[in-house]
C-alpha positions in Angstrom: 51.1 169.6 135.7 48.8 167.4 135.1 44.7 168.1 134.6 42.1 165.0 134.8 38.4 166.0 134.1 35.7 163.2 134.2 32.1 163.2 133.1 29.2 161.1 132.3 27.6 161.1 135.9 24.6 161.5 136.7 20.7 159.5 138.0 20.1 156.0 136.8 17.4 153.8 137.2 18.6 150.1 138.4 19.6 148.2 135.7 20.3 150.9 133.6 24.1 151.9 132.0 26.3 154.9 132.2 29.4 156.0 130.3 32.1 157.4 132.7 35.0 159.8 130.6 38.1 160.9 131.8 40.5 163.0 130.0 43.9 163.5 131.3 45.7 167.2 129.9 48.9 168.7 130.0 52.3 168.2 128.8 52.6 164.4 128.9 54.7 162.4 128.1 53.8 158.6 128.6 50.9 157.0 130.8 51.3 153.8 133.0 48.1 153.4 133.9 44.5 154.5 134.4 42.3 153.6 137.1 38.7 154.3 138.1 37.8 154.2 141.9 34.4 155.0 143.8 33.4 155.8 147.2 30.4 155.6 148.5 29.3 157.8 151.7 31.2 156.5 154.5 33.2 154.0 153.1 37.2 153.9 151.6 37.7 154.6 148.2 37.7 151.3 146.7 39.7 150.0 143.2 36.6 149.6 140.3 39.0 148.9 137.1 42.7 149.7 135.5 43.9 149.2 132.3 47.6 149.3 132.0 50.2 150.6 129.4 50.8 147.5 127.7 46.7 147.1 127.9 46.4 144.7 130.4 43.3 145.0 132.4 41.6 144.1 135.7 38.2 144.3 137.6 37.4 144.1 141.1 34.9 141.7 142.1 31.8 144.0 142.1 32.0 145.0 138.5 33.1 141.6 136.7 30.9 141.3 134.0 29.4 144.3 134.6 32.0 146.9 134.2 34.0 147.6 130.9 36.8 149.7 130.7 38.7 151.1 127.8 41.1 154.1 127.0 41.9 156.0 123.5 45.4 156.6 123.7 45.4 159.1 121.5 43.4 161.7 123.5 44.7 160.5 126.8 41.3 159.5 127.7 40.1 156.1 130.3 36.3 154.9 129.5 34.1 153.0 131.8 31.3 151.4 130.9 28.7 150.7 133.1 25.9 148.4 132.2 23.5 146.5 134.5 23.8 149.4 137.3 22.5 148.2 140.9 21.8 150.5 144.2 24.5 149.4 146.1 27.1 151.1 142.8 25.8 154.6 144.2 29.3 156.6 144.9 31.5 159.3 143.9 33.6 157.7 140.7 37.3 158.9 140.6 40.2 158.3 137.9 43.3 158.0 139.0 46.8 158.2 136.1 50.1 157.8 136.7 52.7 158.4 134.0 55.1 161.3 133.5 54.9 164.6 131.9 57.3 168.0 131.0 60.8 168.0 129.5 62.2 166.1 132.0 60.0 163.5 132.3 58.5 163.7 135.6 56.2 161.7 137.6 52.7 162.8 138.2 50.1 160.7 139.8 46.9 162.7 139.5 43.1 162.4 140.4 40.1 164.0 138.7 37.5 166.0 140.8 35.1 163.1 140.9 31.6 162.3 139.4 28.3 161.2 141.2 26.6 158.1 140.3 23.5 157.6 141.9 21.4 154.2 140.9 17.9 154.9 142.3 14.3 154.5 141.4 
């Protein structure tokens, strides 16, 4: 199967940036995309960014211009970039791939364990 672990959480003062890391492992085979989702306590996990296999990418409102994120093919890893970081961005961060893996090509949609952002004074 396939393995996602994320990093780069952690306590930032308002205004401040993080670096979000995901790395996908196992025996893949291709990626279609790579998303990052958040949810903050009591609310649905929400759609942040996803960058796509031919690189195409999109934002959801809340991080336009905010929000950047990137993916090295090569280590099967999806970046975001977090600059200008407000209260109200305080939630769990998830990534989210969906490609195919193994000698037969199969289709795995997989989610990493989850970071904690928390933007507070």
């Amino acid at each position: 199967q396939v393995q996602l672990v994320e990093s780069g959480g952690g306590l930032v003062q308002p205004g401040g940036s993080l670096r979000l890391s995901c790395a996908a492992s196992g025996s893949i085979r291709s990626i279609a995309f790579m998303r990052w989702y958040r949810q903050a306590p009591g609310k649905q996990r929400d759609l942040v960014a996803a960058v796509r296999v031919g690189g195409s990418i999109n934002y959801a409102d809340p991080g336009k211009g905010r929000f950047t994120i990137s993916r090295d093919n090569t280590k099967n890893t999806v970046y975001l970039q977090m600059n200008s970081l407000k209260p109200e961005d305080t939630a769990v961060y998830y990534c989210n791939v969906k490609g195919s893996y193994g000698s037969s090509w199969s289709v795995f949609r997989s989610w990493g364990q989850g970071t904690q952002v928390t933007v507070s004074s």
